[in-house]
Structure formats: structure tokens, C-alpha cells
C-alpha positions, 0 to 999 in steps of 0.5 A: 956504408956507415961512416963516422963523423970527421972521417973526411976533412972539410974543403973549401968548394968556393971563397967563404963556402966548405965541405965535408963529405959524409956518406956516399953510395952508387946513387947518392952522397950526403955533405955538410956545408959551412957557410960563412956570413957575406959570402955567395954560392953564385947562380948555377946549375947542375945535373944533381937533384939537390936536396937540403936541410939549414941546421943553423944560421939564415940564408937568402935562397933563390931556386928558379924565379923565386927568393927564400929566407931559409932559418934553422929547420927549413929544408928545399929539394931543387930539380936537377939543372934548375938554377939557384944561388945562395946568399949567407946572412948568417954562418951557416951549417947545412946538410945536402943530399946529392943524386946522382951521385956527385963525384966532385964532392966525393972523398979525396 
């Protein structure tokens, strides 16, 4: 698949938080997240290894028992059902990999 950027519209996924799906096959998607400054990706978990890139702005990441100040370049892969939260310091943009495949963050 090769998919133009903007192809799909971005959504919001909670308060403060929106997506765009990029790019999907049979085992994995790519979405870009946009994260706005004093907003939180509460703690939870789900059956998708998830892994991610900070293209820009600052984040506060807890993956299990352990806090992360994430910076522009920094990347993570959390183990599928492992909990984590978010906490956005600055606006942030950030690519993520999901795998399996995530229907709920396919196209609509």
C-alpha cells in the first residue's frame, strides 16, 4: 500500500487527542497523533504491541511502573496488554505503529 499524506482525516480519539490514520496492511497500521498541551491518554491497556516515535513536543509516559520525559526523536514500543498513560506537556505530534492490526483506528 502507498498512501498519500491527508488521504484520511484526522478524529478526535478522546478530549485533547486526534488521529490520522496513515497506512494499514493485514498485520499492522501507522496513525499520527496530535496531542494538545494539559491533556491525558488516561491508564489502559490493549491487545496491540504499540510502538511510537515523538516528532515534536514533550510528553510524560508511564509504560508499566516506570515515568518517561519523552523530547522530540525519543521512540518506546510497549508489549501488548501492558498499561501505560500519557500526560502532554507540550502539543505534541506522534507516529504509531499498531500490531496487530487495529480495526478501531482504521479509515472510516
Amino acid at each position: 500500500m502507498f498512501q498519500r499524506y491527508n488521504t484520511f482525516p484526522f478524529r478526535e480519539v478522546i478530549e485533547g487527542v486526534s488521529m490520522q490514520p496513515l497506512a494499514y496492511g493485514f498485520r499492522t497500521n501507522l496513525c499520527e497523533f496530535r496531542l494538545k498541551k494539559g491533556y491525558a491518554i488516561p491508564p489502559h491497556n490493549h491487545p496491540y504491541e504499540q510502538t511510537g516515535y515523538l516528532v515534536s513536543g514533550k510528553l510524560n509516559f508511564r509504560i508499566g511502573e516506570k515515568w518517561y520525559l519523552a523530547e522530540p526523536g525519543d521512540s518506546w514500543s510497549i508489549p501488548l496488554n501492558e498499561e501505560h498513560e500519557v500526560e502532554t506537556l507540550e502539543d505534541s505530534v506522534v507516529l504509531e505503529l499498531f500490531s496487530p492490526l487495529r480495526p478501531d483506528y482504521l479509515p472510516k
